[in-house]
C-alpha positions in Angstrom: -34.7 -21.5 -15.4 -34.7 -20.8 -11.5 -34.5 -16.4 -10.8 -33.1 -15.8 -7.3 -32.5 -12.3 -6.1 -29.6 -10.3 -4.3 -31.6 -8.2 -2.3 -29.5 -4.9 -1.3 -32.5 -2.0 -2.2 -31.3 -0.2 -5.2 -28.2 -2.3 -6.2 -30.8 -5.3 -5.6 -29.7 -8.0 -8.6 -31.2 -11.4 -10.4 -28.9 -14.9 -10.1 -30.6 -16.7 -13.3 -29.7 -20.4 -13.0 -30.6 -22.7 -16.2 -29.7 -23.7 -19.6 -28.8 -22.3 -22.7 -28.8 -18.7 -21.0 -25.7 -17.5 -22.7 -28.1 -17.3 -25.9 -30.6 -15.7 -24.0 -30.4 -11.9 -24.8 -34.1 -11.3 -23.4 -31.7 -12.2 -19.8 -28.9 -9.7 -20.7 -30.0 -6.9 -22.6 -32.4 -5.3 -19.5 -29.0 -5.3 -17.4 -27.2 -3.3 -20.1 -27.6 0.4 -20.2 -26.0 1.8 -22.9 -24.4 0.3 -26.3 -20.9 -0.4 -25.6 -19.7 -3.9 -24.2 -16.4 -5.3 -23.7 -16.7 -9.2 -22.8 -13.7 -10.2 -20.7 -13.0 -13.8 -21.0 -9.9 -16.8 -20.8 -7.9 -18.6 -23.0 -9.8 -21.6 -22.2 -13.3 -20.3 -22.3 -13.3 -18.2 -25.1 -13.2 -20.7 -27.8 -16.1 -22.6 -26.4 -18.3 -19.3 -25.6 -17.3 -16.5 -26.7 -18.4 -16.3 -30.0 -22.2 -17.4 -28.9 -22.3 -14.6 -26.4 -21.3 -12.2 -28.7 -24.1 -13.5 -31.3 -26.3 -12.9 -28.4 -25.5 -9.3 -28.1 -25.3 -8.7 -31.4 -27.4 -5.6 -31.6 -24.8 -3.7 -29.4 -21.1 -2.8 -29.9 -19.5 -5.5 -28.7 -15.7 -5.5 -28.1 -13.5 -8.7 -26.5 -10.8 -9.2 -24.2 -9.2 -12.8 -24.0 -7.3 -13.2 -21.2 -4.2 -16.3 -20.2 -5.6 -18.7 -17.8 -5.0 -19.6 -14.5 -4.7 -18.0 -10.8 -1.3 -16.6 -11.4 -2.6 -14.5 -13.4 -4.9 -12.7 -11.1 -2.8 -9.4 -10.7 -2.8 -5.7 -11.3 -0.8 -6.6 -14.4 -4.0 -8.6 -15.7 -6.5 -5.8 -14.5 -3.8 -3.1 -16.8 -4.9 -5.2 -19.7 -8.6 -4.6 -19.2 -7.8 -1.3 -18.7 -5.6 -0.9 -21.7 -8.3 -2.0 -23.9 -11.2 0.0 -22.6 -9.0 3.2 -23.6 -8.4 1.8 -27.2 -11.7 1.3 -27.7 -12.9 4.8 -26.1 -15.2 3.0 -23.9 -17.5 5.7 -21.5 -18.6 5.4 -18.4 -22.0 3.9 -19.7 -20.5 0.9 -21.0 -20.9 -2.8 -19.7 -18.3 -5.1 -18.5 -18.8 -8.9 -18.9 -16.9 -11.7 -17.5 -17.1 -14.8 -18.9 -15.4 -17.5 -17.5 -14.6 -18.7 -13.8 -13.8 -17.4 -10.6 -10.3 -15.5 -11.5 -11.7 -13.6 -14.8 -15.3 -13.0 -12.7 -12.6 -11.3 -10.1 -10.0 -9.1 -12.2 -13.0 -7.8 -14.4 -14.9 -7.2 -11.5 -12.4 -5.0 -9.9 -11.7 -3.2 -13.1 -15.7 -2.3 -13.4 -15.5 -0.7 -10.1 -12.2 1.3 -10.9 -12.9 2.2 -14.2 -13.6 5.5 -14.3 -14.8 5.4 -10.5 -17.1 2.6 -11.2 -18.8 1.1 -14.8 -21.7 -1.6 -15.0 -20.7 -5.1 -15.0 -22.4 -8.5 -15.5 -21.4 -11.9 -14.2 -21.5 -14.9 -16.8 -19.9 -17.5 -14.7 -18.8 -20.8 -16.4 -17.4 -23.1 -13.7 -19.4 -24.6 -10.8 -17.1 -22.9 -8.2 -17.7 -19.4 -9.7 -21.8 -20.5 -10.6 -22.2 -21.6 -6.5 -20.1 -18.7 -4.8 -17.8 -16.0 -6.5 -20.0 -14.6 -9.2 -22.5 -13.7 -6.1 -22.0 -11.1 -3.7 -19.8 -8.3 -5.5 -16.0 -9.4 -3.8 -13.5 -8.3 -6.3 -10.1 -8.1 -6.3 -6.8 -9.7 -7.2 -3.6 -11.5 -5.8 -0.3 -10.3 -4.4 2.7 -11.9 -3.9 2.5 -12.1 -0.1 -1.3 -12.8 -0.2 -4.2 -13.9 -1.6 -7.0 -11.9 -2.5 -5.5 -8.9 -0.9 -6.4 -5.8 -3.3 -9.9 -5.3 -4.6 -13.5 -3.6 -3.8 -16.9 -4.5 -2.7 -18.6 -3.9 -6.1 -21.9 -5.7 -7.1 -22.8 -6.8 -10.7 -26.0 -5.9 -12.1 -27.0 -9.4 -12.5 -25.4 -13.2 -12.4 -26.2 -15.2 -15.7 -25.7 -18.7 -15.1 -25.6 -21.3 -17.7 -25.3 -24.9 -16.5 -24.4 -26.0 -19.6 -21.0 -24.5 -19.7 -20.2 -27.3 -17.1 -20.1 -30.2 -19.6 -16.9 -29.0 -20.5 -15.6 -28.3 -16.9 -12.6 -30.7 -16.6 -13.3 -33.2 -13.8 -10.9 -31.6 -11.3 -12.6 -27.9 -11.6 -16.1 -29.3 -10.9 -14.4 -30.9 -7.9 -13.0 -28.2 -6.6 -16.6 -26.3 -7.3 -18.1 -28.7 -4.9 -15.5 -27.6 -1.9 -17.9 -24.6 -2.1 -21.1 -26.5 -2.1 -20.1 -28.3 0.4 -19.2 -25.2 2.9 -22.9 -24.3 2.9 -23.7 -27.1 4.4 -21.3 -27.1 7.1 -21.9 -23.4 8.0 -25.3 -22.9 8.3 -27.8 -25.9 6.6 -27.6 -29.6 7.9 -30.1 -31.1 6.1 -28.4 -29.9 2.6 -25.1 -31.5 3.8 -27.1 -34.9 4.5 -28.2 -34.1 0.6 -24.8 -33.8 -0.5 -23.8 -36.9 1.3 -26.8 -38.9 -1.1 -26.2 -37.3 -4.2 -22.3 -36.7 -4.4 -22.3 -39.5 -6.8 -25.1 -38.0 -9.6 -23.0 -34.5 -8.6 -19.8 -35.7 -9.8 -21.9 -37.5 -13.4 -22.9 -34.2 -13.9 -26.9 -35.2 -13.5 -28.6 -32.3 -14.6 -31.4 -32.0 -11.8 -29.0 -32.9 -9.2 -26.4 -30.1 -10.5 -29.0 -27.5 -11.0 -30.5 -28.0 -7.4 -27.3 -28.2 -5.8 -26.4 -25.0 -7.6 -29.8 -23.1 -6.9 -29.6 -24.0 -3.1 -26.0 -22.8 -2.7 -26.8 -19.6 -4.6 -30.1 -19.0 -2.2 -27.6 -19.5 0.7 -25.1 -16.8 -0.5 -28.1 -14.1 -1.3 -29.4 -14.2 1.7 -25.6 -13.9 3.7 -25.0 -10.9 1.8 -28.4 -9.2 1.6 -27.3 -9.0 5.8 -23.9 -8.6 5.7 -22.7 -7.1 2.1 -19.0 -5.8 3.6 -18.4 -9.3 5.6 -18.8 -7.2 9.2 -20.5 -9.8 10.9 -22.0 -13.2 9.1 -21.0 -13.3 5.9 -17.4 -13.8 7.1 -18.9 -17.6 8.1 -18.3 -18.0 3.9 -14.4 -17.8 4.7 -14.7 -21.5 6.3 -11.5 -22.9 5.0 -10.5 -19.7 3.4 -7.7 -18.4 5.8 -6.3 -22.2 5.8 -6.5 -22.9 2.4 -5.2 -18.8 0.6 -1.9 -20.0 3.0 -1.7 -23.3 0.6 -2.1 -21.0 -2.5 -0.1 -18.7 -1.1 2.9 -21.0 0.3 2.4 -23.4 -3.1 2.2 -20.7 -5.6 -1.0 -19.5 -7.3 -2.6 -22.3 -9.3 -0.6 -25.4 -8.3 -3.6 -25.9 -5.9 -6.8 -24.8 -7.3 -8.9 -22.5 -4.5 -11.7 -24.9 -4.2 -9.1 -27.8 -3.2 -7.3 -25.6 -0.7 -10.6 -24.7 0.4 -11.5 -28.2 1.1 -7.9 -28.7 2.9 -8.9 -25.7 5.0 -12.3 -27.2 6.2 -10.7 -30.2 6.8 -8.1 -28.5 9.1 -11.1 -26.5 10.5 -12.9 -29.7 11.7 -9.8 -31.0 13.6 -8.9 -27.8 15.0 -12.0 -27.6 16.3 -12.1 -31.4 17.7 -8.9 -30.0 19.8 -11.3 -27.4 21.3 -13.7 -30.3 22.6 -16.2 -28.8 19.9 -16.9 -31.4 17.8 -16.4 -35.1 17.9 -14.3 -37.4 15.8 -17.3 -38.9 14.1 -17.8 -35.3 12.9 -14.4 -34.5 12.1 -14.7 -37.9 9.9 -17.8 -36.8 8.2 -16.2 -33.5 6.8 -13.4 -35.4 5.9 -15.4 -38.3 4.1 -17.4 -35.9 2.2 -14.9 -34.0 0.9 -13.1 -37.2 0.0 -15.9 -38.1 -1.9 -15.7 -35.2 -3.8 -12.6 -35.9 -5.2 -10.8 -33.3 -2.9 -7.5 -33.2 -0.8 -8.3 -33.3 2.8 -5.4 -32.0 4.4 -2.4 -29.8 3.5 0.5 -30.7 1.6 3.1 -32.6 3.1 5.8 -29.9 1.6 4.3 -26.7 3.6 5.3 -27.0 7.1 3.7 -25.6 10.2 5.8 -22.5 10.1 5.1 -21.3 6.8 1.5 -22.2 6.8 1.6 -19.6 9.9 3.7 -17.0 8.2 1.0 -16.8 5.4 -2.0 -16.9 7.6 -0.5 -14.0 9.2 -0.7 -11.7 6.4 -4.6 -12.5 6.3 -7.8 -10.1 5.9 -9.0 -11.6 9.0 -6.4 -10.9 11.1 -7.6 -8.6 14.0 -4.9 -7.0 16.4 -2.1 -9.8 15.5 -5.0 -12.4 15.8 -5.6 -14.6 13.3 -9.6 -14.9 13.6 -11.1 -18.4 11.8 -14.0 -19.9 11.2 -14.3 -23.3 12.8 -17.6 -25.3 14.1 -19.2 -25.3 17.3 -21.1 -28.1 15.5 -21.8 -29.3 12.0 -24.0 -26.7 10.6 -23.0 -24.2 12.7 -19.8 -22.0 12.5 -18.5 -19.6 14.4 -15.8 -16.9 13.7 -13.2 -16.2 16.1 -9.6 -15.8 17.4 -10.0 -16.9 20.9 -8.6 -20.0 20.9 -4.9 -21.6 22.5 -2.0 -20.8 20.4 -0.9 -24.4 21.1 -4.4 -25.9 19.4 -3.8 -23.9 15.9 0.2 -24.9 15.8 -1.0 -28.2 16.7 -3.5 -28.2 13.8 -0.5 -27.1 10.9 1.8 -29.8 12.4 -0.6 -33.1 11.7 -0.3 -34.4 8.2 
């Protein structure tokens, strides 16, 4: 098992990264204060986990939530159920949220925990590689609304990220695909020589090989930990994490939540965020090719779809948390490695960018 830490004084957390942790209750019991527990999980995840964790935390009183799946359900309406159910079960103030299952129930639960009677405990049990490598970390919480993506939510941090890398044997192909996208993003924002890793071991990534996926995992965590131990409310650095982001929540936006999964309009986004930045004489073409080529590898879509034009890509970028003063600010590369956030670019360059297909 690797230990990383969250370091952010008293609300300072553990990211535990191994195997068979969901039947670890020496990991989760020090992170849960009083008796009462309500695991919040998915349709899909429930049936294959569920029933361990609660064997786990057998000792407490352990109540369950099993939510539909999918990023359409990442509303207010979802977040009521939680809600509903920690009334019916007279839950207090002292009690523990968990969320088990990827990024959207990690989310939703996350948000309730911090609104729930002004704020309860809540633990992260990620079980996808996107939510293992980057939303379980870093307490954003929130959910969707129609006109945007992410939109409604808090800064709220968990009291500690348990994640078991054996709940990936029965990702589906296409979710530990679009958990690379995230992967991948480290290494073009900040760490070189990890994106020259990638590049070697995308092939043992994508078999699932065990030491591959665990390091790949561990690094990407350590990356996240230390953005946020600087920049916990995304004022300066930490907004670097949105490469892609304001690109690809216009796809899920403009498509309608969960016809593209995040991680593949993330990977569209960087894409789009290499070429834009080729326009501004940044970057070459043999870097916009390696971005593209690695995210290929991956299994992931490199550009946008054909059916969202220019306009409408624009329209949703628009309604963006980075938009400053009517500018939409994005994150694009002075070089590979490096990113920059900012809105001072040509008009012309960023229509120019939503046009090419």
């Amino acid at each position: 098992m690797k230990t990383l830490s969250v370091n952010l004084d008293e609300r300072s957390y553990p990211i535990y990264i191994g195997s068979a942790l969901l039947s670890n209750s020496e990991l989760f019991l020090p992170h849960i204060p009083a008796r009462q527990v309500l695991i919040v999980s998915n349709e899909t995840v429930a049936p294959l986990y569920l029933q361990q964790l609660k064997t786990t935390l057998s000792s407490l009183e352990v109540h369950e939530l099993v939510l539909p799946d999918g990023e359409q359900y990442k509303t207010l309406d979802t977040v009521n159920l939680i809600f509903d159910k920690l009334l019916q079960e007279r839950l207090n103030r002292n009690c523990t949220l968990i969320a088990l299952g990827g990024g959207v129930v990690g989310d939703i639960t996350g948000f309730a925990a911090a609104t729930y009677q002004r704020g309860v405990n809540f633990i992260q049990a990620p079980t996808t590689l996107l939510a293992q490598v980057d939303s379980s970390v870093g307490g954003k919480t929130g959910v969707n609304h129609a006109l945007g993506k992410n939109m409604i939510g808090a800064f709220y941090q968990p009291r500690a990220v348990i994640a078991d890398t054996d709940t990936l044997n029965t990702l589906d192909d296409r979710q530990l695909s679009a958990g690379m996208a995230e992967v991948i993003k480290y290494g073009l924002i900040r760490d070189a020589e990890f994106l020259d890793w990638l590049t070697a071991h995308m092939p043992k990534l994508l078999q699932r090989e065990t030491t591959s996926l665990t390091q790949a995992i561990e690094r990407s965590c350590q990356h996240k930990a230390e953005v946020v131990a600087e920049d916990e409310l995304e004022s300066g650095q930490r907004a670097l994490l949105n490469l892609g982001h304001t690109y690809g929540h216009a796809i899920e936006t403009g498509m309608g939540y969960g016809e593209w999964l995040h991680g593949e309009a993330v990977a569209a986004g960087m894409c789009m965020a290499a070429r834009h930045s080729e326009k501004l004489g940044w970057i070459t073409a043999d870097d916009v090719n390696r971005v593209v080529d690695l995210c290929a590898s991956a299994g992931l879509p490199t550009n946008k779809p054909e059916s969202l034009s220019a306009d409408e890509m624009l329209k949703h970028m628009q309604v963006d948390k980075k938009v400053v003063d009517g500018a939409i600010r994005l994150v694009l590369f002075k070089a590979i490695g490096k990113a920059i956030v900012t809105g001072d670019y040509p008009r012309d360059t960023l229509i120019s960018t939503l046009s090419a297909n």
